[in-house]
N, C-alpha and C positions, 0 to 999 in steps of 0.2 A: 516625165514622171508625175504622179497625181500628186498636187501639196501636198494632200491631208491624207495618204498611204503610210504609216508610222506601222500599220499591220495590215492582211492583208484584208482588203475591204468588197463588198459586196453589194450594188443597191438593186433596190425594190420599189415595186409602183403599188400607191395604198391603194387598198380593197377592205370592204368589210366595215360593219358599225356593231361595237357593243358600248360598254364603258371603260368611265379610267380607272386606274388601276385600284387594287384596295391593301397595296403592299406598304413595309415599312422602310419606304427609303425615306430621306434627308433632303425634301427636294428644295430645291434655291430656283427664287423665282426674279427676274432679271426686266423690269419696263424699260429697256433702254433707248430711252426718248432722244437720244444724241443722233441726229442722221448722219449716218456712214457711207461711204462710197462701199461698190460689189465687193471687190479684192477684199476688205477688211473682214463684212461682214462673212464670206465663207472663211476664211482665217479665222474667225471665233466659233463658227459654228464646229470644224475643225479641233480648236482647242474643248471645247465644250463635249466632243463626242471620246476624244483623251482624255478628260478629268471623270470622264462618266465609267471610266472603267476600273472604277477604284469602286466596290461590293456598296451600297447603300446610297449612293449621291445620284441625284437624278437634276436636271435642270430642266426651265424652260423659261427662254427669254424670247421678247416680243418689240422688234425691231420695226423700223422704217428707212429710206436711201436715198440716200443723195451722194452728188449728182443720179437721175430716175437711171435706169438700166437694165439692161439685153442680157440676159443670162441664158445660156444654153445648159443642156441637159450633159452628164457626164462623157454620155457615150455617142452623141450626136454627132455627124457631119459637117460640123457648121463651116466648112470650108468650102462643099459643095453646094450646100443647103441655102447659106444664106450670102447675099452681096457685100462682102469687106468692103468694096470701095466705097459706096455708096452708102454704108455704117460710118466709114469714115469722115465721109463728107455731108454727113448728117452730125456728126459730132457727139454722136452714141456711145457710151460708157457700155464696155463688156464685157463678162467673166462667166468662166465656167464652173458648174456646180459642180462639187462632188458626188450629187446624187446624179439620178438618170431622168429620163422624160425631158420635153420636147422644152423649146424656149419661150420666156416669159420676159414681158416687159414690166419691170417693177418702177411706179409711180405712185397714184393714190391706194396704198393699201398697206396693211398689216402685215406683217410677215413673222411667223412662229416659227419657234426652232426646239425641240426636244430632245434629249440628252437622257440617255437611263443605263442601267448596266445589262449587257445582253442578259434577256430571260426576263429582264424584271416586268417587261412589259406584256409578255408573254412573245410568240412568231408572228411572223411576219403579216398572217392576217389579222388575226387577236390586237397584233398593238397597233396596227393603221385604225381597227374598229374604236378602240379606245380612245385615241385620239381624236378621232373624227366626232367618236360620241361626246368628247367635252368641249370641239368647237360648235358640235348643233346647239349642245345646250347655252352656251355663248349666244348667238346667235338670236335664239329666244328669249334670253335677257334683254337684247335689244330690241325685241318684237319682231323678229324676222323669223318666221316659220320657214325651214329646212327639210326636204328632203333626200334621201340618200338613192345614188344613181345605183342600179341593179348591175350586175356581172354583166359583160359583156356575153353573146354568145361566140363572140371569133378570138381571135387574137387583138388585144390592145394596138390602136392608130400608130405606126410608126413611122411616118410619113412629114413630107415640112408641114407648119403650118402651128401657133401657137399652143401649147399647154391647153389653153383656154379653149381650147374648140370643142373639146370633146372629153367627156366624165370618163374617169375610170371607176372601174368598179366601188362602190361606198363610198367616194367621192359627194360633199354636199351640193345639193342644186336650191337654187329657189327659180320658181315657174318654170321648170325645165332646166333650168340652164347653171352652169357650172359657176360658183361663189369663191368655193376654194380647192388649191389645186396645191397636191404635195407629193413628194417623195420622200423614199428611207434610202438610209446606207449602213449596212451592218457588218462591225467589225467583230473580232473574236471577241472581245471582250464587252463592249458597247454597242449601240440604237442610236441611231439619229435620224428625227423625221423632221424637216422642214415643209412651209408651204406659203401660200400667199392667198389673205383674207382680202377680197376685194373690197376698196372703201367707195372710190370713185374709177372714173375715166373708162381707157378700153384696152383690148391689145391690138390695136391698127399698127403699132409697130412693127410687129413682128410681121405682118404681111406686107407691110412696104418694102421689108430689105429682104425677103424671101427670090431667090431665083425664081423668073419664070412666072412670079405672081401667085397668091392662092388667097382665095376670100376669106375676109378676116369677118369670123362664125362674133355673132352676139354673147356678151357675157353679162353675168347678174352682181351687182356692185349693190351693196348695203345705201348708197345714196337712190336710187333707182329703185330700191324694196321698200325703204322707208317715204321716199319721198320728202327728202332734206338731207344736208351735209352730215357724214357720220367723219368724226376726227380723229385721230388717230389715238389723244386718250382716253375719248370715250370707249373705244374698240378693245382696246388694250385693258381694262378696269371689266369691262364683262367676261374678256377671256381668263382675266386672274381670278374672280371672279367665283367661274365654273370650271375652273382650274380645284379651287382651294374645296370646293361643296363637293367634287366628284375624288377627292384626295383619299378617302379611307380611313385608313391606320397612317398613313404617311405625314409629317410635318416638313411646314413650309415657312422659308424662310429670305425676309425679302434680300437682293443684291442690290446696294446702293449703286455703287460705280461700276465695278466689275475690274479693279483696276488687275487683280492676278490672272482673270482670264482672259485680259486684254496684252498682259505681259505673255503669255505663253503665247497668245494668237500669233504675236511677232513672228514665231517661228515659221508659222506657217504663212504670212504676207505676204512676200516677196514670189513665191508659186504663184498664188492664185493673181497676181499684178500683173507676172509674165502673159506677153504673148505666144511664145511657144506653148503655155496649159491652153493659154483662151481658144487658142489656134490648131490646137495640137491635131485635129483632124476636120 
């Protein structure tokens, strides 16, 4: 069973760029500088898309992980897709998302997580756009000019081969190439979009443990754009940033610790640890 199923749930691959929102939610904003192993972190993001279904509370917290780690997409194969043993004897940390889209190896990078009451963000195009439009402007703060990747004309890649290879629609690019890569998951009542802002490194992981081999595509990393080390709080300080300038009528309000929504993630920890979810297909 999916951990973080408490209703029934739905994900979605972002498209579209406008702005964020200009509503009057309560939004809590969360740097949570403490590196987490995977399991945890989708247990919060979990809790965080639960607490978001209460009419006016929106979140967005902005993580990092440890031990780095193999995440697969909700609905993925990764039984077929990708080599277990050789994950294992790699010594590779791995969890499956609740959202959907393909596997990503989280190391040097930022990783967002948004939390809103269903609707508040508007559908499922409107609030990928939104979002996408306040990490461009992010992005810009740090002098990286961003592009947004155009609609596919077929059907979205769903083939092995990392997250990172290949834009989805509104998807940010710098020189071509994919920066950041997200998915949503929408419950009845609540939106959750996660994603991962590249800081450094690559995804070669994901095609080393891949069956069968498949070439691990270039990606665009803020150290590589800028031409020097971007850290994780300088990354995090521009996305709150244009987080708080793109906010509206909304007020924001910081999370120190996050200690109750780290007591609810509980509930959900122990799924996302199992290898029966990690493994589950």
């Amino acid at each position: 069973m999916d951990p973080g199923s408490r209703t029934p749930l739905r994900d979605e691959a972002a498209d579209g760029l406008a702005v964020w929102p200009s509503g009057r939610l309560n939004w809590h904003l969360w740097i949570d500088s403490t590196p987490r192993p995977g399991f945890l972190h989708m247990a919060i993001d979990s809790a965080l898309l639960a607490l978001a279904g209460n009419d006016g509370v929106g979140f967005l917290r902005l993580y990092r992980w440890d031990p780095p780690c193999l995440s697969f997409g909700r609905h993925e194969p990764a039984l077929r897709r990708y080599d277990r043993t050789r994950i294992t004897a790699l010594g590779l940390n791995t969890v499956r998302r609740p959202t959907g889209g393909r596997a990503v190896w989280h190391e040097a990078e930022l990783t967002y997580a948004v939390a809103a009451p269903a609707g508040a963000l508007g559908g499922l195009r409107e609030s990928c756009a939104r979002i996408h439009g306040m990490l461009r402007h992010a992005l810009a703060l740090l002098g990286v000019s961003a592009t947004v990747a155009p609609a596919p004309e077929g059907p979205a890649p769903t083939g092995a081969g990392a997250c990172f290879a290949a834009p989805a629609g509104g998807e940010l690019l710098v020189d071509g190439r994919k920066v950041v890569g997200s998915a949503q998951l929408r419950s009845e009542r609540a939106t959750l979009q996660h994603g991962s802002l590249l800081l450094g490194g690559d995804q070669r992981r994901v095609a080393e443990v891949t069956v069968g081999g498949v070439a691990s595509a270039p990606v665009a990393t803020l150290a590589d754009a800028l031409g020097r080390p971007v850290g994780f709080a300088e990354a995090a300080e521009a996305v709150a940033d244009a987080a708080r300038a793109w906010g509206g009528g909304g007020t924001w309000r910081p999370v120190a610790r996050g200690d109750a929504v780290l007591e609810l993630a509980a509930a959900f920890a122990d799924g996302y640890r199992s290898d029966a979810w990690t493994w589950c297909r």
